[in-house]
N, C-alpha and C positions, 0 to 999 in steps of 0.2 A: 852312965854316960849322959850329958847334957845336950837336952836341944835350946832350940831357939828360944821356948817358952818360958826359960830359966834367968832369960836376963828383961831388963828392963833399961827405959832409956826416958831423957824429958822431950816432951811434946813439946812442938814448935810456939805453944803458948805457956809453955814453963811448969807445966805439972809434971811430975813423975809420970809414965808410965808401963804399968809391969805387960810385956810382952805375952804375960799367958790370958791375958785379955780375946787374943785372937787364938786358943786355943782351937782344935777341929778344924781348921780353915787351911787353906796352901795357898802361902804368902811370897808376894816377890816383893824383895829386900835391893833397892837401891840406891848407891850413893849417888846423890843430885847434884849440880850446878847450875847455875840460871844464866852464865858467860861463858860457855862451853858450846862448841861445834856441836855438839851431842843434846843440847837443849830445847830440840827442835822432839826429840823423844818423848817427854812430858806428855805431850796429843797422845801416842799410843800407849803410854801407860797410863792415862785416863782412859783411853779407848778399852783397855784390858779391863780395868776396874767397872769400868760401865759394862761389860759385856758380861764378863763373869760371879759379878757380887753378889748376885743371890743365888751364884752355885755354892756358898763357900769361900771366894778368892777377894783376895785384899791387896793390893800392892804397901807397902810403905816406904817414902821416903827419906833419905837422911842426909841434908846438905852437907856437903865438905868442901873448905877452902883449901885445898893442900896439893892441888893438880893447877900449875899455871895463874893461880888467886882469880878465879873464875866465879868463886860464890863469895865476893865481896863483902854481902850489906849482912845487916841482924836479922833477926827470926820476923820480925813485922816488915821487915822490906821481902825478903824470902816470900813468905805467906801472901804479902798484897801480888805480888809479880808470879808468883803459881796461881792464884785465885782470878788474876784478871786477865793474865796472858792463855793458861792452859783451861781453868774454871777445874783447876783440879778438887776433885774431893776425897782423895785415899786421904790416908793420914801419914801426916808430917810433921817431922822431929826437929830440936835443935840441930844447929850445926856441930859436926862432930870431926872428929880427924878417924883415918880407917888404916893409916901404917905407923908407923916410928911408936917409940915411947908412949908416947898420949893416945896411941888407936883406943876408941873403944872396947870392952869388952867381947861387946855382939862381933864386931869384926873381928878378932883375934879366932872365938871359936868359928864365923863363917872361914876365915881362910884357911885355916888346917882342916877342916870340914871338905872344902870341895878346893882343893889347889889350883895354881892357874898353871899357864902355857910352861912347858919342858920340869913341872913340880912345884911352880913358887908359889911362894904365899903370896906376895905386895901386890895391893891394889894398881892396876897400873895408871888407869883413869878415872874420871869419871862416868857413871853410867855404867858399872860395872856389875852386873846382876847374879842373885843369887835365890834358887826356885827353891823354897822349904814346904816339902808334903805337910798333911793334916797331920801327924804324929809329932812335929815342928822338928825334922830331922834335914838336912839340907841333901837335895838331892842333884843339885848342880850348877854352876857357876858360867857365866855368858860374859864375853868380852863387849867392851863398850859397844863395838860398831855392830853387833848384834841387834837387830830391831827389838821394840815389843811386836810387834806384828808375828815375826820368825819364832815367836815362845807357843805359839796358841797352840800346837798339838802337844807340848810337853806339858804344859796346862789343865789340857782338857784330859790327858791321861791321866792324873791328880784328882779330877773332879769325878 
């Protein structure tokens, strides 16, 4: 069976990178927008990564234009607007799509992994999260309007 460790994806500055990089660690996997109601999130998923990072815990995020064209610009406009708006430091990927034909890999296995509301797979927004233990097994799936703040016990049960 595959986890998350098994796939890879390019960094927001265009190198590959293979995902068992964060090996041993419990990662939360979300797809971003920087023109999204939900963008105001960024803060507490830096607040997460600052709070938890030297337990272990890493967020990563992964821009998608495919909700409402909300994440607009290229990877250098993405990158300067999390860096000076949020002062984010996780790490962040190119822009990627998370349903139809073109989804990523990594989404395809998060959505059969942990389904969403009444079974489904599709992504339904932005800010859609998904909690993968140190084993890089995914262990559960959080609707947009889910804070970072509201994950910190299922978190710290991981750590």
């Amino acid at each position: 069976m595959c986890n998350v460790y098994d796939f890879s994806a390019i960094a927001i500055d265009g190198a590959e990178r293979p995902l068992n990089e964060f090996k041993g660690k419990a990662l939360l996997i979300v797809n971003v927008a920087s023109k999204c109601g939900f963008t105001p999130q960024y803060a507490g998923l830096e607040g997460l990564q600052r709070k938890y990072a030297d337990r272990g815990f890493t967020v990563l995020g992964f821009p998608c234009d495919q909700f409402g064209h909300q994440e607009p610009g290229d990877e250098e406009e993405i990158r300067n607007f999390c860096s000076q708006k949020y002062d984010v430091t996780f790490p962040m990927f190119a822009k990627i799509e998370v349903n139809g034909g073109g989804a990523h890999r990594l989404y395809e296995h998060l959505k059969s992994s942990a389904k969403g509301i009444l079974g489904t797979e599709g992504i339904k927004w932005n800010f859609t999260k998904f909690l993968i233990d140190r084993e890089g097994r995914v262990v559960r799936r959080y609707a947009p309007n889910d804070t970072p703040e509201s994950l910190t016990a299922d978190i710290e049960a991981l750590l």
